[in-house]
N, C-alpha and C positions, 0 to 999 in steps of 0.2 A: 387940390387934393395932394396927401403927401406924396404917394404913390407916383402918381404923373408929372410930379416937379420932379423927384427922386432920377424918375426916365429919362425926363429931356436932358437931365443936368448929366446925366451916363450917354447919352446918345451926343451930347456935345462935348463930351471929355472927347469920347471915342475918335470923334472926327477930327480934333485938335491933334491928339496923341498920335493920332496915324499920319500926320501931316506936318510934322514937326519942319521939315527942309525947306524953310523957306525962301532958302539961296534959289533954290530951282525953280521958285517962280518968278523969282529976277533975272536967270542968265536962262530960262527952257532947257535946264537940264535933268536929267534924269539920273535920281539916286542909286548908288550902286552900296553903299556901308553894308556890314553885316548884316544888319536888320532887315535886310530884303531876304536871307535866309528864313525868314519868319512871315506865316500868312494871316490875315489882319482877319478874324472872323466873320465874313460881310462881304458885300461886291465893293470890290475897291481896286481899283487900276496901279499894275505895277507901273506903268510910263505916265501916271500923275507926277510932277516936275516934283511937288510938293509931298510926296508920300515917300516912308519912310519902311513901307510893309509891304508883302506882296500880297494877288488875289489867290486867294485858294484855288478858283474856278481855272483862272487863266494858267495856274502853273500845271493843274492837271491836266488842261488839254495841250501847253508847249511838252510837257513831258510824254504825253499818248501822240504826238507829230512830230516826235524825233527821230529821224532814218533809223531806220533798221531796230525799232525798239519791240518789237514782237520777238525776233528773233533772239533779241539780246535779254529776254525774260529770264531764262535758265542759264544764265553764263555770271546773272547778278550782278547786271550794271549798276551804277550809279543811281539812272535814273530810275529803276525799278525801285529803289529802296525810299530817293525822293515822294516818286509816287503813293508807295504804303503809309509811308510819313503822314502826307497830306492828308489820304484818306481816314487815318488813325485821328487825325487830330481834329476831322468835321466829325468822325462818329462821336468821337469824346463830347462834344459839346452836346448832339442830337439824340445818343444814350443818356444822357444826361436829364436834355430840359428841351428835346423838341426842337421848336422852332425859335428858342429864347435868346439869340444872337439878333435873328429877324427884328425882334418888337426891340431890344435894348442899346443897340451897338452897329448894326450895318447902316453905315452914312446915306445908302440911297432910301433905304427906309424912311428915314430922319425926313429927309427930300420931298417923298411925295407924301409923309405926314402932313408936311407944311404947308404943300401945295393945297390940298384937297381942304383946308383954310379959307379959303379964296373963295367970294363968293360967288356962287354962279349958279345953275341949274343942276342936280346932280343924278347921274343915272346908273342903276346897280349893275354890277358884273355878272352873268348868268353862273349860275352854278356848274352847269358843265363843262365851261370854258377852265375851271381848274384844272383839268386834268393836261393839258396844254404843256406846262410846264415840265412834264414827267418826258413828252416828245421831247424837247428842248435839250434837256439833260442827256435825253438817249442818244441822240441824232446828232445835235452841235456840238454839245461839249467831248461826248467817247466817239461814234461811230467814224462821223467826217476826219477830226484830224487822226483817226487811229487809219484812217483806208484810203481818204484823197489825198493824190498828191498829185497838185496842178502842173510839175516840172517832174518828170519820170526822174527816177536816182534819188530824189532828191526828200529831205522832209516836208510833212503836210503844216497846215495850218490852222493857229488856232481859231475855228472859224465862229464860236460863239462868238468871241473878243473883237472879232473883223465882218460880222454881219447883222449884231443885234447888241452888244451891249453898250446899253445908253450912259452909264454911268462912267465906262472910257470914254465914250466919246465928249460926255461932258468935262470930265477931271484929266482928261489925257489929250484926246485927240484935239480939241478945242483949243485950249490955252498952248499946247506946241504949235499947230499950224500958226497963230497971232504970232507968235513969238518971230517966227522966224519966216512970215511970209510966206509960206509955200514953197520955198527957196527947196530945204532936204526933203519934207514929209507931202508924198502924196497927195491931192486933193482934186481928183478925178469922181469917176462916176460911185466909187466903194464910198468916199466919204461924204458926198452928197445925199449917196444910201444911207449911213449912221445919222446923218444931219437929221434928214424926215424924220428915221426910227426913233431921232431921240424926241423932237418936238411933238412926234402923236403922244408920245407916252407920257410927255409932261403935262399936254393939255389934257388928256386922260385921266391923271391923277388929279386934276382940279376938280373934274368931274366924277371922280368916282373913287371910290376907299386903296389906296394902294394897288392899283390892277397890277403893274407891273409884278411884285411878289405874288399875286394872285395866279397869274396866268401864264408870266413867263418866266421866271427867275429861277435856274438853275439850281441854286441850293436854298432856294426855298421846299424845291422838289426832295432833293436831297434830307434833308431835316426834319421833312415834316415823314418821309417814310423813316427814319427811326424813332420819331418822338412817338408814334405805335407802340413802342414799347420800352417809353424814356422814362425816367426814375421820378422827376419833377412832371408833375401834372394837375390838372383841374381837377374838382369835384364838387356835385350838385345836389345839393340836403335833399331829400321829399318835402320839403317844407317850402319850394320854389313855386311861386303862383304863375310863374309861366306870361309874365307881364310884359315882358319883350325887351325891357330896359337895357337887361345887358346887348344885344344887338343892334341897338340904338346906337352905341359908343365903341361896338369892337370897330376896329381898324380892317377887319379883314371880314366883317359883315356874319358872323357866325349865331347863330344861338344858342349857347352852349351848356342851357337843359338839354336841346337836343342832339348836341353835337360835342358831351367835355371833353372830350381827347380828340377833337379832330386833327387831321395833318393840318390843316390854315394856322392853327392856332397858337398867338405868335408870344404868352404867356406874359401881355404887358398889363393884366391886373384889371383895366377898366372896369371890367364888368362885376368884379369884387366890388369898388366903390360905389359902383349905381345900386346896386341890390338893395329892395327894400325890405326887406326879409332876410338880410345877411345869408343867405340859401350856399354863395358859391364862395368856392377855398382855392386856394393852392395848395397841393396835398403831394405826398409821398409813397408812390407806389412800393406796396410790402409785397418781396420775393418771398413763398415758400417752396422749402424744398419735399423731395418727394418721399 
């Protein structure tokens, strides 16, 4: 289908484009160019050797576990304004089109598309384990590094990025520890912990449609509460025999007679294509005023 060539051939620019330094997979260095002023729409690890962008998620919580940054709100530090940046520039996408970074451009997306390929036994993510994710977002990425701080004086840390995200540990933590032996970087009981966290979640996604954006993935949480009332969206004729087709093929297991706008919903078309009653659109929400 044109559509689904269209995606992968976007979801593999994507990952190219953000990975441009490939110096740094040869000496395990980590890029510092201007471009890391810039965050790559997607989980994507700034201490990947080979990335040339930074993570959204990661720069928000090093910015929220910077000493003294509550207080320094009103005085209009630096990083207060970094921070509005950020979060200006995930609404922009999520006002926009939802969750539509998820299905076309976040490289770990890409990842457990591919995996869940694989053939094996496969078993569905519960419905209410969605809501997981919204914990995630509240607790790892703001709370912890806005309030703990494991060294008194001192700043917190970013503890999403150092206790659950698989995709540093695959693009970051992985290829620097080889690189250089364990010699500088860590490799005690913290990265043992990322090791497991990443391999349940790989084997997971063989088994099952994306869980990780499903259930834990911080700005999928993020995304999917503004695309409630994002401009790009679905829609479902009366003329939809309610066949199931589209669920068959969504990536994130929705039905989306029942559900067109849900937060899951990661706007990568599938279910356009399957439809055998042409029933469902991609459509544009009309503002009126009052």
């Amino acid at each position: 289908m044109v559509r689904e060539k269209a995606r992968r051939l976007v979801q593999f620019s994507s990952l190219v484009l953000s990975n441009l330094y490939f110096q740094g997979l040869i000496q395990g260095a980590i890029f510092t160019g201007r471009s890391k002023m810039f965050c790559m729409p997607g989980l994507h690890c700034y201490s990947c050797p080979s990335s040339v962008l930074a993570c959204p998620v990661g720069t928000v919580q090093n910015v929220l576990s910077s000493q003294g940054f509550l207080g320094g709100i009103a005085t209009g530090r630096p990083d207060a304004i970094i921070l509005l940046g950020v979060i200006g520039f995930l609404l922009t996408f999520g006002f926009i089109a939802g969750r539509f970074a998820c299905g076309w451009i976040c490289p770990f997306g890409l990842l457990q598309g591919l995996l869940y390929k694989i053939p094996s036994p496969k078993i569905k993510v519960p419905a209410q384990w969605r809501d997981a994710k919204y914990a995630v977002l509240l607790i790892f990425v703001v709370l912890l590094p806005l309030t703990l701080r494991t060294v008194p004086g001192a700043g917190g840390d970013p503890w999403f990025c150092k206790a659950i995200c698989p995709s540093g540990t695959l693009t970051a933590g992985i290829p620097l520890v080889l690189h250089d032996g364990g010699d500088t970087f860590q490799t005690g009981f913290l990265f043992s912990w990322k090791i497991v966290v990443l391999l349940l979640i790989l084997l997971w996604s063989v088994a099952s449609k994306r869980p990780f954006c499903r259930v834990l993935c911080p700005l999928g949480a993020f995304w999917g509460l503004a695309g409630k009332v994002s401009i790009f969206r679905m829609r479902v004729d009366s003329s939809c025999i309610q066949c199931n087709k589209c669920r068959s093929v969504c990536p994130v297991d929705i039905a989306v007679y029942i559900e067109p706008n849900s937060t899951e919903c990661i706007r990568c078309g599938r279910c356009i294509d399957v439809c055998p009653v042409h029933a469902i659109h991609h459509d544009i929400q009309k503002r009126t005023g009052i």
